[in-house]
C-alpha positions as CSV (number, residue, x, y, z in Angstrom):
1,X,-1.8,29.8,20.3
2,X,1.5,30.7,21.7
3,X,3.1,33.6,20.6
4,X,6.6,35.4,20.9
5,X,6.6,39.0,21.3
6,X,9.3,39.9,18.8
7,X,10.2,42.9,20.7
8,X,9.9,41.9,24.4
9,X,10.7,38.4,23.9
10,X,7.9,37.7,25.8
11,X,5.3,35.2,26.0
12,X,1.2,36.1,24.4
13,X,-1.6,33.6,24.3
14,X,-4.2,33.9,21.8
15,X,-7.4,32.2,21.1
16,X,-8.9,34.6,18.6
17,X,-7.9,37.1,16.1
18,X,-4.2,36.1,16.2
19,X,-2.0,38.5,15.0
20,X,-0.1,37.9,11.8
21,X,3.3,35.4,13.0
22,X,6.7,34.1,11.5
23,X,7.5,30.8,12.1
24,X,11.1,28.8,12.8
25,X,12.0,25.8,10.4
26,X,14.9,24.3,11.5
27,X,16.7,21.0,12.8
28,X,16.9,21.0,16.8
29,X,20.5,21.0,18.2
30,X,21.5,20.2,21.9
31,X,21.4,23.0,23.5
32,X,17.7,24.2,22.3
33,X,15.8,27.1,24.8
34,X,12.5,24.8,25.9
35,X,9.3,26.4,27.0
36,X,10.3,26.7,31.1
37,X,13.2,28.2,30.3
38,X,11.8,31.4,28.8
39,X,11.0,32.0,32.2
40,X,14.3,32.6,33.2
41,X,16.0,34.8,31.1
42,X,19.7,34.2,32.4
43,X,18.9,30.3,32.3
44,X,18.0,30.5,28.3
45,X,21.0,33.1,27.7
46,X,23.4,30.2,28.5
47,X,22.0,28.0,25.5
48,X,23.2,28.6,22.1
49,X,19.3,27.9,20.8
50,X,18.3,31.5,22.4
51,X,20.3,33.1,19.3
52,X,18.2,31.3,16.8
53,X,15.3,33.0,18.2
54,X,16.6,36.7,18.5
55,X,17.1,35.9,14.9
56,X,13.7,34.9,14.0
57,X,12.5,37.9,15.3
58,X,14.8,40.6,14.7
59,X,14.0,39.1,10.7
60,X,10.7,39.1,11.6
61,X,10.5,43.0,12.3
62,X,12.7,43.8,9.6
63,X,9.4,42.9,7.8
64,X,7.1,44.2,9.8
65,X,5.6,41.1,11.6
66,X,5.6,41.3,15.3
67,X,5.0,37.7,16.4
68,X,6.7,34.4,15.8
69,X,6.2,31.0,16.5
70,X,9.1,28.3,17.4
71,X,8.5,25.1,17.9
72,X,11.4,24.6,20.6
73,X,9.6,27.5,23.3
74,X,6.1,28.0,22.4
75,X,4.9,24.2,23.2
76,X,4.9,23.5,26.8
77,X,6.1,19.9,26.1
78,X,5.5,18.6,29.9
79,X,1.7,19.0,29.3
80,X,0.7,16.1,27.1
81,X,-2.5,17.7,26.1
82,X,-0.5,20.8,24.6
83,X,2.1,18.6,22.9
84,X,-1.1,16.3,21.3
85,X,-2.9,19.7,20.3
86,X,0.3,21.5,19.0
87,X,1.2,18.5,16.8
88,X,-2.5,18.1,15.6
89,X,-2.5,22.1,15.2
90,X,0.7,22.3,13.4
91,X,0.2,21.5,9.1
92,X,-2.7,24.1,10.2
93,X,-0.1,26.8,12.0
94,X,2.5,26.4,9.7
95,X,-0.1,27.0,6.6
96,X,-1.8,30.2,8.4
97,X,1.4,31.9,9.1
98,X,2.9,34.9,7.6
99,X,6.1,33.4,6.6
100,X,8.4,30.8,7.4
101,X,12.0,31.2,7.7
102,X,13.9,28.1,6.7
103,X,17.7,28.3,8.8
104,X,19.9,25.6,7.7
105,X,22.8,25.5,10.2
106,X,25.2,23.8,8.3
107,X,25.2,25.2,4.8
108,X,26.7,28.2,3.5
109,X,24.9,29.8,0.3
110,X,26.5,29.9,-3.2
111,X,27.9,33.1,-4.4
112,X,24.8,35.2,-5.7
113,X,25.8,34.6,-9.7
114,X,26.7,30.7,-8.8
115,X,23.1,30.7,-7.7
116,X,21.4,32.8,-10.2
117,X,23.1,30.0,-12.8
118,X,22.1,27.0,-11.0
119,X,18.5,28.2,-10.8
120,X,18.5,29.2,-14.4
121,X,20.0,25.7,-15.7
122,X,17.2,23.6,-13.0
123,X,14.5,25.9,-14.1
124,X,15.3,25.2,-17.5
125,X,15.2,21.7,-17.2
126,X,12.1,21.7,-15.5
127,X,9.7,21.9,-19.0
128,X,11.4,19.0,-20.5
129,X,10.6,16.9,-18.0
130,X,7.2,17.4,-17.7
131,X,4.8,15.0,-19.1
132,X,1.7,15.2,-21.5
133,X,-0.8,13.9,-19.9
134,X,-1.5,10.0,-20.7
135,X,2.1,9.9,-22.6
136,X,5.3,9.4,-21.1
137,X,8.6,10.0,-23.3
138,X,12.2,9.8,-21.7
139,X,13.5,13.3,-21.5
140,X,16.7,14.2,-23.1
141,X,19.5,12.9,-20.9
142,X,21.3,15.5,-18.5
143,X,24.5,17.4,-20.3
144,X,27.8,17.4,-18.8
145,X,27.6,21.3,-17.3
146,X,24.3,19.8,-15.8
147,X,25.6,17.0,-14.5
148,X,28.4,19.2,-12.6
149,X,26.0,21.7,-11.6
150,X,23.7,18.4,-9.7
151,X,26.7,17.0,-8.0
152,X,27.6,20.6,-6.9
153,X,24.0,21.1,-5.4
154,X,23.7,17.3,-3.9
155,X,27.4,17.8,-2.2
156,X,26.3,20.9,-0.2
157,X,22.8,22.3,0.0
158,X,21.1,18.8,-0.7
159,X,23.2,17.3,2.5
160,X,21.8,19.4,4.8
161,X,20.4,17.8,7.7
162,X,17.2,19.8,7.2
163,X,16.5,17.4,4.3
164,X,16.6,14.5,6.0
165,X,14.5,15.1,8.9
166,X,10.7,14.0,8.5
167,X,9.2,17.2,10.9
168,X,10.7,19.2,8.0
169,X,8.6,18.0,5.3
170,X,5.3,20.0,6.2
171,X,7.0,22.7,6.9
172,X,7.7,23.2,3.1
173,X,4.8,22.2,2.5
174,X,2.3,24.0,4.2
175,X,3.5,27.5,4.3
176,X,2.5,29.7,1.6
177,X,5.7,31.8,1.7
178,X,8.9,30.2,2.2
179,X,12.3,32.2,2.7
180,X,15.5,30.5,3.2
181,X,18.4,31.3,5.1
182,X,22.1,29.8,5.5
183,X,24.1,29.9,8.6
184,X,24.8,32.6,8.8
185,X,21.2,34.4,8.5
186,X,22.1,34.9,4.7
187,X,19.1,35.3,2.8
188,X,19.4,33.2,-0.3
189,X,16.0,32.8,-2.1
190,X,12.0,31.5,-1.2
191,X,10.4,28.5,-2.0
192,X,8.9,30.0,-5.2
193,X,12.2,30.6,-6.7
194,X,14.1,27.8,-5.5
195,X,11.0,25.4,-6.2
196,X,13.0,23.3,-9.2
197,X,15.9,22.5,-7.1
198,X,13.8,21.8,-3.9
199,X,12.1,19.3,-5.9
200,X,15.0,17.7,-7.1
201,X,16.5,17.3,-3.6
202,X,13.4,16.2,-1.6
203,X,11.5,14.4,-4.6
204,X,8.3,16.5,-3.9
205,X,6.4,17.9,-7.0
206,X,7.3,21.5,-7.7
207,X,3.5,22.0,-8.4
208,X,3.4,20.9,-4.7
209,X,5.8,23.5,-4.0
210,X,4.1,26.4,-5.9
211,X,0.9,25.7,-4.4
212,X,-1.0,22.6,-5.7
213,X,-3.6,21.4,-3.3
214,X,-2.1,18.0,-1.9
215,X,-5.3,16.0,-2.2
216,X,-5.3,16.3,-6.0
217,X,-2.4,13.6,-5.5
218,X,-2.4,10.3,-4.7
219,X,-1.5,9.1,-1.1
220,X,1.2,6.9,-2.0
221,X,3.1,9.8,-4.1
222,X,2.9,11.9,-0.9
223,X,3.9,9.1,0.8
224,X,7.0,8.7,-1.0
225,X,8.1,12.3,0.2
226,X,8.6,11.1,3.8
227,X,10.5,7.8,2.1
228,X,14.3,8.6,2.9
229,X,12.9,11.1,5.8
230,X,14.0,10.0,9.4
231,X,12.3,11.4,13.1
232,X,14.3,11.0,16.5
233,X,11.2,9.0,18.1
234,X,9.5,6.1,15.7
235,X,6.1,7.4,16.5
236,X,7.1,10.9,15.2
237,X,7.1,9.2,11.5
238,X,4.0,8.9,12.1
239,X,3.0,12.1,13.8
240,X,5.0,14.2,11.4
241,X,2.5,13.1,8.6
242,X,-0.9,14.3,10.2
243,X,-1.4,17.3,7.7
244,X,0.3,16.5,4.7
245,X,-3.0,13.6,4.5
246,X,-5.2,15.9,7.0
247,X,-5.6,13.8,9.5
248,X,-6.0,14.3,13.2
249,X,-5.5,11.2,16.1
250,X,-4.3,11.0,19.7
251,X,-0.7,10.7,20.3
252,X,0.3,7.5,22.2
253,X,4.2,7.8,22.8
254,X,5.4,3.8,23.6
255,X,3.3,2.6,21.0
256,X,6.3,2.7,18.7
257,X,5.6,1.3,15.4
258,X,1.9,1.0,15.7
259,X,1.7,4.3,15.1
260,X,2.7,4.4,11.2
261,X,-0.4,1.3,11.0
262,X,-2.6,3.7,12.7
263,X,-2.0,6.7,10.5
264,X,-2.7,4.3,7.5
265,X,-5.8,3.0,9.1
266,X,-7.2,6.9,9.4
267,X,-5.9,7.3,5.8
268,X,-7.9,4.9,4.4
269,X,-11.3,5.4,6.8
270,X,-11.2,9.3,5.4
271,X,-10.2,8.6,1.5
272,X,-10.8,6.0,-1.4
273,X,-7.5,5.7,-2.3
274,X,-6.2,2.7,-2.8
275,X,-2.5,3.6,-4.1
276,X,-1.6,3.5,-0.2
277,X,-1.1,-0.1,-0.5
278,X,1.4,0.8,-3.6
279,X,4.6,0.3,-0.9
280,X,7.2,-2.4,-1.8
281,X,9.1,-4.4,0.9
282,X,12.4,-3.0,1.8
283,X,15.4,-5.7,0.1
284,X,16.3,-7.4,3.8
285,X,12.4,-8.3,3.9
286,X,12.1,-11.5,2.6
287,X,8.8,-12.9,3.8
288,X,6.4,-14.7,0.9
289,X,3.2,-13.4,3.1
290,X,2.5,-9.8,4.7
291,X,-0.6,-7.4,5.3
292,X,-1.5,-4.5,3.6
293,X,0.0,-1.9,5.8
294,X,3.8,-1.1,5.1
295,X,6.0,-0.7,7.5
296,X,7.5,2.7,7.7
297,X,6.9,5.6,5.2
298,X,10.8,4.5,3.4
299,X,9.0,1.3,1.8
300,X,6.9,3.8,-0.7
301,X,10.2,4.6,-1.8
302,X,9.4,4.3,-6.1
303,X,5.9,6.0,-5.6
304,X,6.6,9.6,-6.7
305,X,4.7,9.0,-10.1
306,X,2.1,7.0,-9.1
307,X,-1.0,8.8,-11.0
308,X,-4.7,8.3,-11.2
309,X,-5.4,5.8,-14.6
310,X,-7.2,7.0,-17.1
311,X,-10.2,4.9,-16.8
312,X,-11.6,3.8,-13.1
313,X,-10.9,0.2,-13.5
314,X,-12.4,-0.5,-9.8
315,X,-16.0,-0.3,-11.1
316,X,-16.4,1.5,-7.2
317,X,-16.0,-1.2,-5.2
318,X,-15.7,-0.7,-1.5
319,X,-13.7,-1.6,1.3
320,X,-13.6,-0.7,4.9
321,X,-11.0,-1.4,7.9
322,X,-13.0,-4.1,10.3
323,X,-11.4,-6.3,13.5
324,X,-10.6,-8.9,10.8
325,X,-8.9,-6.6,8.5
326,X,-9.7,-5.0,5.1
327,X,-13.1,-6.4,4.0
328,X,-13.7,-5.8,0.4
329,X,-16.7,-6.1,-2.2
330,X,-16.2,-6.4,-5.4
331,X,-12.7,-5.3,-5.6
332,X,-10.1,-8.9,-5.3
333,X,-9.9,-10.3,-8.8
334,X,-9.6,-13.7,-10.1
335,X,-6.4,-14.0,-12.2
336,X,-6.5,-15.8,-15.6
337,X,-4.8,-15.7,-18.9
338,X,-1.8,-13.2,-18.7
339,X,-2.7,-11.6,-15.4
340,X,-2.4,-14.8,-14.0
341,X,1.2,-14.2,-13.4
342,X,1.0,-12.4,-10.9
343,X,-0.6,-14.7,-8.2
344,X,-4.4,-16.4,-7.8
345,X,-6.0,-13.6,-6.6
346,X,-5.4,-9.8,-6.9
347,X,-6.4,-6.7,-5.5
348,X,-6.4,-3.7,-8.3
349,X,-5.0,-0.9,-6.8
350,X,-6.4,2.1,-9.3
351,X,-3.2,3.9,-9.8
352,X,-0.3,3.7,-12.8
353,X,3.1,4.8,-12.5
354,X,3.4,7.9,-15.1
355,X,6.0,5.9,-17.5
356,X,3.4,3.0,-17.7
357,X,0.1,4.5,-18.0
358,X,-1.7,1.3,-19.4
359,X,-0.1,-1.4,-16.4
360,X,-2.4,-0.7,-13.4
361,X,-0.3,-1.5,-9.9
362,X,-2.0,-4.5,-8.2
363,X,-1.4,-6.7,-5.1
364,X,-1.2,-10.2,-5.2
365,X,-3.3,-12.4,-2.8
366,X,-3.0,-15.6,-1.8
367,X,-6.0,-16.9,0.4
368,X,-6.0,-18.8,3.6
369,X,-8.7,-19.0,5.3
370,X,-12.7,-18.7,4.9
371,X,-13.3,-15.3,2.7
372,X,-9.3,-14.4,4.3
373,X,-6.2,-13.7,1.9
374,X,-2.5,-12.2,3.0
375,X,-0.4,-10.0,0.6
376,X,1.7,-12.7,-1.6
377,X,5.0,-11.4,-2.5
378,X,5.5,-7.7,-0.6
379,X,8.7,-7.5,-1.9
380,X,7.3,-7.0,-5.4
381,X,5.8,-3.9,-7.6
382,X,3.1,-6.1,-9.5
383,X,1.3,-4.6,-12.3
384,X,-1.8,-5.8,-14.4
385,X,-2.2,-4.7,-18.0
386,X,-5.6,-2.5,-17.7
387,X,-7.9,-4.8,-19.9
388,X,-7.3,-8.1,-18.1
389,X,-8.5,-5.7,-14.7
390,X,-11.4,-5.1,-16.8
391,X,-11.8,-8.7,-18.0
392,X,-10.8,-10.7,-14.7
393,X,-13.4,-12.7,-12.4
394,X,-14.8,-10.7,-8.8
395,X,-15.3,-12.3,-5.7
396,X,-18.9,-11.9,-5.3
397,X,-18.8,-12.6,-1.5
398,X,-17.0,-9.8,0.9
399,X,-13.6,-10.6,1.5
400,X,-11.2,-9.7,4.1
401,X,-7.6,-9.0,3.5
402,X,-4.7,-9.2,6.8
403,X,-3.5,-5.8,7.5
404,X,-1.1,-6.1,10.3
405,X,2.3,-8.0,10.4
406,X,1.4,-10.7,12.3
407,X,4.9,-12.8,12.8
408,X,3.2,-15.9,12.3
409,X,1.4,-15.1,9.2
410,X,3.8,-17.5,7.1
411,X,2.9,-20.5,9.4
412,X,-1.1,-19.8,9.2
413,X,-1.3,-19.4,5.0
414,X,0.8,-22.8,4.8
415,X,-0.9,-24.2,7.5
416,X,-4.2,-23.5,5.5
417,X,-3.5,-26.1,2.5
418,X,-2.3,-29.1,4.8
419,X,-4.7,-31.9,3.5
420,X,-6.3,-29.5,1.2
421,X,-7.9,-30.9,-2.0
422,X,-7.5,-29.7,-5.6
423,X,-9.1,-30.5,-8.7
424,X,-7.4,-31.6,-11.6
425,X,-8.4,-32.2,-15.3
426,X,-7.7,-33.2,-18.5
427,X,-5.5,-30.8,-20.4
428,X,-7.0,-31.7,-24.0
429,X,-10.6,-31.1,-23.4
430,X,-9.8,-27.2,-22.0
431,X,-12.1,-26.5,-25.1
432,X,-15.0,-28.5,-24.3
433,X,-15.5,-26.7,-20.9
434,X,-15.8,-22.9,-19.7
435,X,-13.1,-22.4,-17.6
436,X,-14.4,-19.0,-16.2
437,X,-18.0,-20.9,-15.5
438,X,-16.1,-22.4,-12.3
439,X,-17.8,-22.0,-9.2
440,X,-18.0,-23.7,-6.1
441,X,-19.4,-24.4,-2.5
442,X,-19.1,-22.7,0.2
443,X,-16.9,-19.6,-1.9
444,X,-14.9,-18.6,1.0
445,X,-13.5,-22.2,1.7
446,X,-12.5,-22.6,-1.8
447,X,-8.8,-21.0,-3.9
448,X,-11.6,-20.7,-6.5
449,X,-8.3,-20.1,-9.1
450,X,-6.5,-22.9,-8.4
451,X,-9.4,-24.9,-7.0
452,X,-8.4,-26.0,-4.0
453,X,-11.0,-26.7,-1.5
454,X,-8.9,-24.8,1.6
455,X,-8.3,-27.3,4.8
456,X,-8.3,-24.8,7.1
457,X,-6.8,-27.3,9.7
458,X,-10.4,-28.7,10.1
459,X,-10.8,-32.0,10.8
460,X,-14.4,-32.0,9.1
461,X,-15.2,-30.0,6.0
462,X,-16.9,-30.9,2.6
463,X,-17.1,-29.0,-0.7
464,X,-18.8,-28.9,-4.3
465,X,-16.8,-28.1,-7.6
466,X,-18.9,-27.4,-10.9
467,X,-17.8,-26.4,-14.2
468,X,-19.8,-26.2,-17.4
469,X,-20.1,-27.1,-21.2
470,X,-19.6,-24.8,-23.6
471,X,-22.6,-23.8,-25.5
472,X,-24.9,-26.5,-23.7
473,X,-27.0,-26.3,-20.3
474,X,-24.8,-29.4,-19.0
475,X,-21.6,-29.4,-17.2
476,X,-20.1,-31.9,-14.1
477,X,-19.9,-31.6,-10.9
478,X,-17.5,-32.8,-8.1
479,X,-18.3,-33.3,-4.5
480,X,-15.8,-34.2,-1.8
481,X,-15.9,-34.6,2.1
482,X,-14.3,-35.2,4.8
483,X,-15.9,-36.3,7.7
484,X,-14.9,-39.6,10.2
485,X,-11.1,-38.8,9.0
486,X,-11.5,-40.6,5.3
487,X,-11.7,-38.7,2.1
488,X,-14.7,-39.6,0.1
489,X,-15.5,-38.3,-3.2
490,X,-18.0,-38.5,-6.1
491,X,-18.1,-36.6,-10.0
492,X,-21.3,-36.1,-11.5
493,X,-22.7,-34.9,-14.9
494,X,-25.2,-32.1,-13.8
495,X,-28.2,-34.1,-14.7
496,X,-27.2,-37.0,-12.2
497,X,-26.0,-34.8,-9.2
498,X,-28.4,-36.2,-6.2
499,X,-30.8,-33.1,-5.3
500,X,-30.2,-33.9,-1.6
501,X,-26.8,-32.8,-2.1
502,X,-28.3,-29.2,-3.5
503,X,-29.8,-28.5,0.3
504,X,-28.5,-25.7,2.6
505,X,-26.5,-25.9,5.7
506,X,-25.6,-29.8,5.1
507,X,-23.2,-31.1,7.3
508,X,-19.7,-33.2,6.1
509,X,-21.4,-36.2,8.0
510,X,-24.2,-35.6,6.2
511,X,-22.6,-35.4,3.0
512,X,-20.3,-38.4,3.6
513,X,-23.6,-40.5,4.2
514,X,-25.3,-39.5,1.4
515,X,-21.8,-40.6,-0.9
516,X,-21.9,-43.5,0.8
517,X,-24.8,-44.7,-0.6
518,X,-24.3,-44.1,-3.9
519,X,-23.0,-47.4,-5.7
520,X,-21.5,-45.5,-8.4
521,X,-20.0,-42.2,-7.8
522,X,-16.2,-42.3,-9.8
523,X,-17.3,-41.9,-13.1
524,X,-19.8,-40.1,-15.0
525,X,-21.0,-39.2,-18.8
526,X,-20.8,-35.4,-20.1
527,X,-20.5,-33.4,-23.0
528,X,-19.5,-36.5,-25.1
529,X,-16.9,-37.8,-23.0
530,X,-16.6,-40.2,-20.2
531,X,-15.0,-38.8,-17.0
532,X,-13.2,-41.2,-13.9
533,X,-12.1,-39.9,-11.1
534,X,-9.2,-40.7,-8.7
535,X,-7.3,-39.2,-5.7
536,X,-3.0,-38.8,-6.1
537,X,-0.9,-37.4,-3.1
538,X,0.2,-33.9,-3.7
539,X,2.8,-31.7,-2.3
540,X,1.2,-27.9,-2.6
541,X,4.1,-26.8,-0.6
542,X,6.8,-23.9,-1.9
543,X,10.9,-22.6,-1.1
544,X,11.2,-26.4,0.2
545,X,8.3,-26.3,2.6
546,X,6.3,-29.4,1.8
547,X,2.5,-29.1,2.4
548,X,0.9,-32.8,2.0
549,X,-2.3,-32.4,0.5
550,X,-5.1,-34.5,-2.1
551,X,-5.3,-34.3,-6.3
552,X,-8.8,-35.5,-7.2
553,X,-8.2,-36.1,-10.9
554,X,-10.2,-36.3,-13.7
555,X,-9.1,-38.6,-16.0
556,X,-11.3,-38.3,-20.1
557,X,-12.2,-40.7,-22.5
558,X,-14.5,-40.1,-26.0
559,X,-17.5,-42.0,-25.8
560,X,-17.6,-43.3,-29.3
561,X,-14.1,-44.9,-28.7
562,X,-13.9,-48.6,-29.8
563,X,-13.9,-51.2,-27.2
564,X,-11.2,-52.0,-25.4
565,X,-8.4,-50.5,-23.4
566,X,-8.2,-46.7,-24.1
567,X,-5.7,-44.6,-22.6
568,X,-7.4,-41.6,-20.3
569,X,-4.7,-38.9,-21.7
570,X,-2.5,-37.7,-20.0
571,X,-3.4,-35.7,-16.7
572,X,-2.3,-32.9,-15.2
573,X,-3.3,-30.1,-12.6
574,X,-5.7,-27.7,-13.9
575,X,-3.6,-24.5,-12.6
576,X,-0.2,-24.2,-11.6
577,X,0.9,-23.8,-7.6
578,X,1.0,-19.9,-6.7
């Protein structure tokens, strides 16, 4: 580690037994001394950034520390290896220093009794605020005096640039001792006392600030921190974040962008936290379909009370970041009853916001290929109500869910229904039939929700539907193929399905023979009712977008009905288009 000699000015290196060190918080200007031009004295005397480090150290020895470390000198940015090391090092140097001395450039502090009374009033509101755990009440609403005292604060010490900038943010964080200091070196109060109106400004919890360990929160709350936080370099938004989630990777400057998604990616490899998938779109972000990684650290703006639920609703399921994205067990739900609101599919994400303990935050799905499903929705906050978590359906099968923006995720997830084929059936004989005994064949090709056997722009495919009786050991069963580019189709009562068609690893050609040999395939007998089958053109498109695909209905009449012409009632899809 590099050191400055408070005294000589001078460069020392140490590797061992380093001394105890001040460091520099501050926002960089134009004219900052770099690390070659400590090295020539009359070269760093002509930039205005020298002064800001005689202060440092002249404050430095006024309490008896003899080092200090700024970030402008003491990184020898032309080495990349340093700059990767020193920005992997620097949650770590900022935590093991002495004291940090915060310089804000453009404020000047508050008289010391209009300071001693803004403290008093934010420290007073602090307790009322605070909430019991698993109960939320509104606190009392903000009196007039306070009011004035807020807009007073926000006007002057919260529009300091040092606010804004996302290096910043760890280094409040990560020091234990905090002082700040106005333009003009004035001391005006540490992070301990100043803690309620540095949580105000920045959004961070003051426990945070007086010393709570950050992985007793959840990552999305410490993402929000770094929400309305900006960096010079997009990568930096990225970089600035390695401790505050104790991470370490390689720095790849020109990667741009890619390196927010590779942060996330090392997030979730080292934690089981699924509240970083808690971001919302931003409002100009209009897209129906998105993966799981957010963009930039300002769409988890709305996370700063996400909290652990009371009750693990996840039942530890797993999940892992693989070449085809997230891959899942056990962890997308199948939405029914009042959940279903949200979308087909949903991924519980384990966290609450602190107002709402019993919704738990979710993300909508909406498959698209075999065992693949897309984010539905980004630009929503969905929530679940916790017992239909509990209650809903699991994907036995793994699952893999996009991560990455890909710009022509839209196109593939509509794509995926062209001449797809759904199952419909009679609304008035719901009762007679288990609606959560629905399975079919193979899983992954299926919307099991919706039913809708998944096209999958294949020109061959084949699938088998079943659904089951209540209270009996009988249900009917619905195969449908195609193969030579016709759509063939059969419904069966349990009891009469062919056993041929039970076999592994059949082929659509296969399956198209076999239908093709059965003399009578569109109607069957089950559960006291006699069931026909038919296919109706469909349009399973959305916003406009039409999306041509096949309604194999099932059409009901009671057995015992007298003879003649009796009405099938009325059809309609089983489940509505999401």
């Amino acid at each position: 580690m590099r050191l400055i000699n408070c005294q000589s000015l001078e460069f020392e290196e140490f590797v061992q037994d380093v001394p105890p060190y001040a460091v520099l918080s501050h926002t960089w200007g134009k004219d900052e001394v770099t690390h070659s031009d400590m090295s020539n004295r009359d070269k760093a005397s002509e930039k205005d950034g020298l002064r800001k480090i005689k202060d440092t150290c002249r404050v430095a020895l006024e309490q008896g520390i003899h080092y200090a470390w700024v970030d402008t000198c003491c990184i020898d940015k032309s080495s990349s290896a340093e700059l990767s090391e020193a920005i992997n090092s620097m949650f770590a140097w900022y935590r093991q220093a002495a004291i940090c001395f915060v310089f804000l450039s453009d404020f000047t502090s508050f008289s010391e009794a209009v300071l001693d009374d803004i403290v008093a009033l934010f420290d007073a509101r602090e307790p009322l605020e605070e909430q019991l755990e698993g109960f939320y009440k509104d606190p009392p609403s903000l009196t007039g005096r306070e009011i004035a005292i807020r807009d007073k604060v926000n006007k002057s010490l919260g529009r300091c640039r040092w606010f804004s900038r996302g290096w910043t943010l760890q280094e409040l964080i990560a020091p234990n001792r905090v002082n700040f200091y106005d333009r003009d070196w004035k001391y005006f109060g540490s992070k301990a006392q100043l803690a309620s109106i540095l949580a105000w400004i920045t959004g961070i919890d003051s426990s945070v600030l007086k010393g709570q360990p950050l992985d007793e929160l959840l990552v999305g709350r410490r993402m929000s921190w770094a929400s309305t936080r900006t960096t010079t370099r997009v990568e930096d938004m990225a970089y600035c974040l390695l401790g505050i989630f104790d991470i370490n990777m390689p720095l790849l400057y020109g990667e741009g962008k890619k390196a927010f998604t590779r942060l996330q990616e090392e997030i979730i490899r080292s934690s089981h936290d699924l509240s970083i998938f808690a971001w919302k779109a931003e409002g100009y972000d209009l897209r129906r379909f998105r993966g799981l990684m957010a963009n930039s650290p300002a769409e988890f703006k709305g996370c700063q009370r996400l909290v652990k639920p009371s009750f693990e609703w996840n039942n530890g399921g797993e999940y892992s970041i693989t070449s085809r994205g997230l891959r899942t067990e056990s962890l997308v739900r199948i939405a029914r009853g009042e959940s279903a609101e949200i979308g087909s599919y949903f991924l519980s994400l384990n966290c609450v916001d602190a107002r709402q303990t019993k919704l738990i935050l979710a993300v909508s799905l909406r498959q698209y290929g075999s065992g693949l499903f897309a984010r539905r929705k980004p630009w929503q906050r969905l929530t679940v109500f916790d017992l239909n978590v509990f209650s809903a359906a699991k994907l036995s099968e793994p699952q893999y869910i996009c991560c990455k923006d890909n710009p022509d995720l839209e196109n593939i997830v509509m794509d995926s229904r062209i001449d797809a084929i759904q199952i419909g059936f009679s609304v008035d004989i719901f009762d007679k039939f288990d609606l959560d005994s629905i399975t079919a064949f193979p899983q992954a090709d299926w919307d099991l929700k919706n039913s809708i056997l998944l096209s999958l722009q294949r020109p061959q495919l084949w699938g088998m539907w079943k659904i089951k009786a209540k209270d009996k050991d009988d249900g009917i069963s619905i195969v449908c193929v195609r193969s030579s580019g016709w759509l063939l189709y059969g419904i069966f009562a349990w009891d009469k399905l062919p056993p041929v068609l039970a076999q592994n690893g059949l082929l659509p050609s296969e399956v198209e023979n076999i239908l093709k040999r059965l003399p009578d395939r569109t109607s069957t007998t089950c559960s006291g009712f006699h069931h026909t089958i038919q296919d109706i053109h469909l349009d399973l498109g959305e916003a406009g977008i039409k999306v041509p695909a096949t309604l194999l209905q099932v059409s009901s009449t009671e057995k015992d009905r007298s003879k003649g012409r009796v009405g099938p009632k009325f059809m309609k899809r089983l489940f509505k288009k999401v």
